[in-house]
Phi, psi and omega in degrees: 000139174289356119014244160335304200285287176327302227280343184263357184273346191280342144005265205290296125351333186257331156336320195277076180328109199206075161314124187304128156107041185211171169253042155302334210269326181295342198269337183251000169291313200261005167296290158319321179246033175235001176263337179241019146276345179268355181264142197306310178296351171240018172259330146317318191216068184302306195321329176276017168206171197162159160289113190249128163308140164282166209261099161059067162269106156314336201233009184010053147310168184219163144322210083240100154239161150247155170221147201242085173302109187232167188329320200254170180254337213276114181240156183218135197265113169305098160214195196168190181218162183258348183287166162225179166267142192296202249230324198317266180003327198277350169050246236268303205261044151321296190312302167258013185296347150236068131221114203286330160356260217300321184294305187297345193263349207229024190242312186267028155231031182230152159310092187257119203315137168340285189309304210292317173313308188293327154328309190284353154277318199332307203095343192278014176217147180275122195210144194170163169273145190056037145235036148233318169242087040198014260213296175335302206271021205256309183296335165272010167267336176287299197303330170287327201261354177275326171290336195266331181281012149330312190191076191267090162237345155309219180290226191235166183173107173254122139273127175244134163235128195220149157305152168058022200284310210284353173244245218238011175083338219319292225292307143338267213303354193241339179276301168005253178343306181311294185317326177300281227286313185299322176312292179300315175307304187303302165107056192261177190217085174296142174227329168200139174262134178239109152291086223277038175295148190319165157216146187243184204260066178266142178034032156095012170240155173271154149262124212224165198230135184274324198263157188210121152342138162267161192206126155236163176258050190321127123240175202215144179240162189196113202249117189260239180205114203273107190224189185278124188316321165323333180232031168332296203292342187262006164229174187266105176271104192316322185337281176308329168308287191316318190300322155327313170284344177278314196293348144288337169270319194306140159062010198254092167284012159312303214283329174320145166238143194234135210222105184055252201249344215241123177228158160262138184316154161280158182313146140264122209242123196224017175216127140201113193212158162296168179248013171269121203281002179170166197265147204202162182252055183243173163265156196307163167267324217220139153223147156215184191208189175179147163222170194235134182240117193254166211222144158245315199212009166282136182294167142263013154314293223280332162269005140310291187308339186282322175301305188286313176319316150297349193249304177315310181295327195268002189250352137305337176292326190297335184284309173291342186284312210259341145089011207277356184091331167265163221245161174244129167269110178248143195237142200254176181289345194269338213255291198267353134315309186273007164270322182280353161283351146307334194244158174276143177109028210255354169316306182281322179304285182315317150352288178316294169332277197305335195267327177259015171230345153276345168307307195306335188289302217252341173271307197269359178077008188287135209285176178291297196316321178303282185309343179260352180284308148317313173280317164336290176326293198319282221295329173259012115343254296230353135269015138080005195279131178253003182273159171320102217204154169247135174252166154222198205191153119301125137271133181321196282273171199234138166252116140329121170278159179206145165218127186320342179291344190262337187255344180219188182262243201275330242267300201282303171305318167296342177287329177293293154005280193334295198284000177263345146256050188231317189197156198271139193228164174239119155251140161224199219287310168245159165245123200271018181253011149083121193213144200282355169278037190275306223271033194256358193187183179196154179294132165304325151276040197276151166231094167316348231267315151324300163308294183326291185318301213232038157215114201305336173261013167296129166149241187306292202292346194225093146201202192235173146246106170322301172344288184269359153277345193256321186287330207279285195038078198243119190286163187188166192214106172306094165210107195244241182229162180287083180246147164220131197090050181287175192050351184267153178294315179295356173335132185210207177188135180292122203287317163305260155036289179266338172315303214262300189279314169323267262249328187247312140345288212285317156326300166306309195301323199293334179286328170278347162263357145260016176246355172278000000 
């Protein structure tokens, strides 16, 4: 029964330990992608599945697709992703957090929040990491498309499975260009993308998303004036400075964007520290941060300006607390490039620059927000400016916001229509867990221009095709199975859910948009 057959590929998957951002992440690749070489139909048409490499991956991650041709061109795309989040959280119980067994036996001699406990007596969940994100809707997307190629005489149906979604996209964002070429070889007719990452349960409806959040990354440096504390009032403490500016951002729901009943959180700040490499009894030279800001329709002009506009306000409260006289200049990176373009050599320096921030990506393994932090630095050395000055910047990574309402007409609503007589569902507009349907399509009014100026790794190292984003625009609906707690040691996934209602779903839909 496709039951059993889901519930044993997510097993059989969640075993494979493939921590996001590793090449770990390679061991459930090649799991995949000997399971849709076993299949009769890609055993007939090895040329339609493969590993497509991500474009200069350190970690020599892959794609993993098939493509299943059935009579019609009109297709509808299977994807997910295969990385989790570690392991870390189960704290004692690491060792067995993907074996879910051995995890339900050893979850129930430990102390658990109401709800979970009473789930793990149910029987009614599967629980372990990644079998709610994602690995659960990935096996029901195998186990449907391993029956249709039984007799695949309707449409179509390409599976994607891409790396790193939980980090940093490599795997999407590198995959672009495939989804272009197999469309053009084929003549295919994307119609819609079923994203099967979990989903939850409000008021007896599931909840399921036509939309995907946008994320930006502000960062920010803050180079103050380093004296002995003892001689405060004559220097600047970037600390303090950075601290003014998070307590001007943080939490500032101005900046939120709101679409009906639906708003975005406000920023949040996860990265903030001095650059003193160790304790002295002086003030810091340098401090930074970053906060991640989510977006529906805001640029990232308009959160640049919004950024500099706080960065300004907060190193002035800071100036006046400390009464010290000196004044702060903030400068966006794009800014503080055309002052370092001015000085000689800088051609060659920047050269250099771009070369030793891909060592750092591929060689020393270092995250984007590192490598942007580091080129902040590098590029205001080498202008030599030494007074109290704030830069700001982008970091990697960045999603588009995006929503299918926008990208199709009525065609894409009756499918929503649709799935709503399969099970009682809510659908809204985004989805606020930042999800890889970011890279399926792009606003007609989108402007790079901005992102280009102030993010030191936009270019080789850090981008998209703009191109095959603006051509796909392929609609699409965040719909999985019922899970809760994902990345928390209780992550779990409803087993009827994903058995049973996910896998006939994912049937139903593919017969009504090909029959449409």
């Amino acid at each position: 029964m496709l039951k059993e057959r889901v519930l044993e590929i997510t097993k059989e998957l969640v075993k494979i330990y493939s921590p996001t951002n590793t090449a770990e992440e390679q061991k459930v690749e090649e799991y995949l992608l000997q399971m849709l070489k076993g299949m009769p139909y890609f055993k007939e048409h090895p040329e339609n599945c493969g590993a497509f490499a991500a474009a200069d991956d350190c970690f020599g991650r892959s794609t993993i697709y098939g493509l299943v041709l059935g009579k019609s061109k009109k297709t509808v795309v299977f994807m997910g992703h295969h990385d989790v989040v570690s392991t870390e959280v189960y704290g004692a119980l690491a060792n067995v957090a993907c074996e879910p067994e051995l995890l339900e036996q050893k979850l129930a001699s430990v102390e658990l929040p109401e709800e979970a406990s009473f789930d793990l007596g149910s029987g009614e969940w599967l629980w372990g990491r990644g079998t709610c994100d994602m690995k659960g809707g990935t096996a029901a997307q195998l186990a449907v498309l391993e029956s249709y190629v039984q007799s695949p005489e309707a449409g179509s149906i390409l599976f994607i499975s891409v790396p790193d979604e939980e980090a940093f996209s490599v795997g999407m964002r590198s995959c672009l260009p495939l989804l272009k070429d197999l469309r053009e070889r084929y003549g295919l007719e994307y119609e819609v993308a079923l994203n099967c990452e979990p989903n939850s349960v409000e008021n007896d409806k599931q909840i399921i998303y036509s939309g995907s959040v946008g994320k930006m990354l502000p960062v920010v440096l803050v180079q103050g004036k380093s004296v002995q504390i003892g001689s405060y009032p004559q220097g600047v403490n970037p600390v303090a400075v950075l601290a003014e500016i998070i307590c001007a951002t943080e939490a500032d729901y101005q900046i939120s964007d709101t679409l009906g009943e639906e708003s975005t959180v406000p920023p949040v700040w996860n990265f903030a520290r001095d650059l003193k490499p160790g304790y002295d009894f002086s003030l810091p030279r340098r401090s930074a941060g970053y906060c991640n800001v989510l977006t529906f329709s805001k640029t990232p002009a308009q959160i640049m300006d919004w950024f500099v506009g706080k960065c300004n306000q907060g190193a002035q409260t800071a100036m006046a607390k400390q009464g010290c006289g000196h004044s702060l200049e903030v400068l966006t990176f794009g800014e503080l490039l055309e002052i370092a373009k001015e000085r000689a050599g800088f051609e060659a320096f920047y050269n250099e620059l771009q070369v030793q921030m891909t060592k750092k990506l591929q060689v020393e393994q270092l995250d984007f927000p590192s490598i942007t932090l580091w080129a902040m630095e590098a590029v205001l050395d080498f202008t030599a400016i030494d007074y109290p000055v704030v830069i700001t910047a982008f970091a990697p990574p960045y999603y588009p916001a995006l929503n299918s309402g926008k990208l199709v007409g009525d065609g894409f609503k009756n499918v929503v229509s649709f799935v709503n007589t399969l099970l009682p569902v809510k659908c809204k507009e985004y989805f606020m867990g930042i999800s890889d349907c970011s890279y399926l399509g792009m606003d007609a009014e989108f402007d790079s221009k901005a992102l280009a100026a102030n993010m030191p790794c936009w270019g080789k190292l850090y981008s998209y095709d703009m191109e095959a984003l603006a051509q796909l625009q392929i609609p699409f609906l965040l719909l999985g199975p019922w899970g809760k707690d994902l990345h928390q040691r209780t992550e779990r996934v409803h087993i009827e859910s994903l058995g049973v209602v996910l896998p006939k779903v994912l049937q139903e839909v593919c017969a009504y948009v090909w029959r449409e």
